[in-house]
C-alpha positions in Angstrom: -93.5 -14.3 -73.1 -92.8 -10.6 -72.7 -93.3 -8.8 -68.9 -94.3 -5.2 -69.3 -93.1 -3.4 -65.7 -95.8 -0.8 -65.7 -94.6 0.7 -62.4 -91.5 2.1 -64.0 -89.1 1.0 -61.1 -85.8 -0.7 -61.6 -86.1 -4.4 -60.0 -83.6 -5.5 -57.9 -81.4 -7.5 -58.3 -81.3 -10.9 -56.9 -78.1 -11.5 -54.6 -76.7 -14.7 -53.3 -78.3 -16.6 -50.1 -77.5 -14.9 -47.0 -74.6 -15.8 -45.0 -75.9 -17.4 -41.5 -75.7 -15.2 -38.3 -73.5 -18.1 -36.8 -70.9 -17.9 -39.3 -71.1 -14.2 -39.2 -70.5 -14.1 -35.4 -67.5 -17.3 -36.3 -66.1 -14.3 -38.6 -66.6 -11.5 -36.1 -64.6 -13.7 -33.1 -61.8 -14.3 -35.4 -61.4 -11.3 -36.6 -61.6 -9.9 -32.6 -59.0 -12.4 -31.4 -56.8 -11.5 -34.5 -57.3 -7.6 -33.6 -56.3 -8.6 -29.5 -52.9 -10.6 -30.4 -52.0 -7.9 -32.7 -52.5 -5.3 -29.7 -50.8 -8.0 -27.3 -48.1 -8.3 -29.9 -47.9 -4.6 -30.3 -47.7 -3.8 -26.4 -45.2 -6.8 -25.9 -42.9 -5.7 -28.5 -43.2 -1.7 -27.0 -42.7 -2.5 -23.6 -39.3 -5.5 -24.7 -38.3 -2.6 -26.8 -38.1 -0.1 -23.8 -36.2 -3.0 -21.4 -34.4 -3.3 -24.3 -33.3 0.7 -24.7 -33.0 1.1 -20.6 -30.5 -2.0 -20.4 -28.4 -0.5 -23.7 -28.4 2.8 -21.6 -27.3 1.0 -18.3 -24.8 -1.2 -19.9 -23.4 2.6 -21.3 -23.3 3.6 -17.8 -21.3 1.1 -16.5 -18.8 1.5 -19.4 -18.8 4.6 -18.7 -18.2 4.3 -15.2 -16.1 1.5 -15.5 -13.5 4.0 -17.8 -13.8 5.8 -15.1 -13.0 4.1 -12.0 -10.5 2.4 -14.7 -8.8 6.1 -14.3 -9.2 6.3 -10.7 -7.3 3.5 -10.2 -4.5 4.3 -12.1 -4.2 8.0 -9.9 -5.0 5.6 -7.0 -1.7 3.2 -8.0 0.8 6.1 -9.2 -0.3 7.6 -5.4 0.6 4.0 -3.6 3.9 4.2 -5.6 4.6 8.0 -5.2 3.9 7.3 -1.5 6.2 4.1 -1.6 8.4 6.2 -3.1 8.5 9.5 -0.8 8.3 7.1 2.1 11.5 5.6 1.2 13.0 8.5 1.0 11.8 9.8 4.2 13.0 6.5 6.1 16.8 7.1 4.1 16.8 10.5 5.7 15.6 9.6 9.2 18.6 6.9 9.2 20.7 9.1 8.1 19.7 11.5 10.7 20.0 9.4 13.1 22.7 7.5 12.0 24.6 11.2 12.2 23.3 12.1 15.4 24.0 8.6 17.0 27.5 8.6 15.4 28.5 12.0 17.0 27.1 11.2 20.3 28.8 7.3 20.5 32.0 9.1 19.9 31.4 11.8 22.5 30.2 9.0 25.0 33.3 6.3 24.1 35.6 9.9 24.2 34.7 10.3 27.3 34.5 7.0 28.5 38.2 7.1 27.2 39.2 10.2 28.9 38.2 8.6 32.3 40.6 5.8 32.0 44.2 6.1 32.7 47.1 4.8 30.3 44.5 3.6 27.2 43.5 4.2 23.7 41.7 3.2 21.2 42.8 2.2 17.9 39.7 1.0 16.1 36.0 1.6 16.6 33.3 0.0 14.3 29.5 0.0 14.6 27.2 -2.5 13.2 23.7 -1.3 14.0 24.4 -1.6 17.7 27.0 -3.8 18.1 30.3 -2.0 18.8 33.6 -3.7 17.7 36.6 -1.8 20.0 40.8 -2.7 19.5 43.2 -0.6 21.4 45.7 -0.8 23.7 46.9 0.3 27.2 49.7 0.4 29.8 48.4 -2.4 31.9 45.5 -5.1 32.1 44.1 -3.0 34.9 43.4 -0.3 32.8 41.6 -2.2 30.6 39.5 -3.1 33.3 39.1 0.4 34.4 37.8 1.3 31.1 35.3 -1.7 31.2 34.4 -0.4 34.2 33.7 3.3 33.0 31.8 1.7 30.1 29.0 0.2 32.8 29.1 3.1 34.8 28.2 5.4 31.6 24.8 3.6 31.4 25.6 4.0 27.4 27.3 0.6 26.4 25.5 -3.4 27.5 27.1 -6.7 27.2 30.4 -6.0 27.4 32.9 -8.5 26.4 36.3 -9.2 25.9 37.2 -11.0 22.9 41.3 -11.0 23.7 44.1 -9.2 25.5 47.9 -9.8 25.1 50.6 -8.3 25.7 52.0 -6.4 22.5 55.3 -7.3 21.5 56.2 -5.2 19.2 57.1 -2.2 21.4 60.0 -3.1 23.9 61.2 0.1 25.6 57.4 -0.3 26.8 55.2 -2.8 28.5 51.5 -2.8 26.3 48.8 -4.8 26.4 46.6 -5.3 23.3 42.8 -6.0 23.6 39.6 -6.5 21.4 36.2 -6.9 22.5 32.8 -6.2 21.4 29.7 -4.0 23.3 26.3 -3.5 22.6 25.1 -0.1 21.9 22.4 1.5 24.4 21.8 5.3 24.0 19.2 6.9 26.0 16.3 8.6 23.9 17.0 12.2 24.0 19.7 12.0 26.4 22.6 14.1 25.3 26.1 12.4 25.6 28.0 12.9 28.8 30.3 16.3 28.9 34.0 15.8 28.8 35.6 15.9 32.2 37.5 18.6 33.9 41.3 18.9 34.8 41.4 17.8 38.1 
């Protein structure tokens, strides 16, 4: 049978059922929730990124600072040793210094702690820090006596001892009498040594 369309308008065409407003709403949720982890996703991955960035940037400061108090501790060591060093050689020239001024005031003191004593000299002096090790000889026991005694009286010499005293043999026009003994060394701080005495 033939249809005439005497209205002249295209008909429409026919389309497929309808999709249900349940499934549509099904597809809209989905969709959504896709949409919100991609935005969670998105932010998570931003904000790990930036942690990420800030702890390269603080791991390059403390490289960078670790370089540098590597530096300051070298400079820090080569001063302890250049100290070590100029310290050593500040404590060689105080001995020395005092090992030159002691020196020349023991011999002033035992010179005259000598000169004091009648018939005796010395023969051999030797000073281990302050031990004092004394040989010589004199006319007669008492002068060695004398001198001991001069050497308490000076206030410079402690624990005095004799070690030995003969009589020397090897001089026979004269009557000697050899003696060792050893004394401790006691200088007074900033005491200058005793002045030589006068001709009486």
């Amino acid at each position: 049978m033939i249809r005439i369309n005497l209205l002249g308008q295209v008909r429409p065409k026919t389309t497929g059922p309808a999709l249900p407003l349940e499934a549509t709403i099904r597809i809209l949720m989905l969709l959504a929730a896709v949409g919100l982890a991609l935005v969670v996703l998105g932010i998570r991955y931003v904000t790990m990124k930036s942690d990420l960035d800030k702890t390269r940037q603080e791991i390059a400061r403390a490289m960078q600072e670790k370089a540098r108090l590597e530096v300051v501790r070298q400079q820090v060591e080569q001063y302890e040793r250049d100290m070590g060093a100029l310290q050593q050689r500040i404590q060689v020239i105080e001995d020395l210094q005092r090992n030159r001024t002691g020196g020349q005031e023991l011999l002033q003191v035992v010179a005259n702690t000598v000169a004091r004593t009648d018939a005796l000299w010395l023969t051999s002096l030797s000073r281990k820090g302050n031990s004092l090790s004394i040989e010589g000889e004199a006319a007669s026991i008492n002068a060695v006596a004398n001198f001991i005694t001069q050497m308490k009286r000076s206030g410079y010499f402690g624990n005095i001892e004799i070690k030995e005293a003969k009589e020397n043999d090897i001089t026979k026009s004269a009557e000697t009498f050899f003696f060792t003994m050893t004394a401790d060394l006691t200088l007074p701080q900033n005491q200058p040594a005793q002045p030589a005495p006068g001709k009486s």
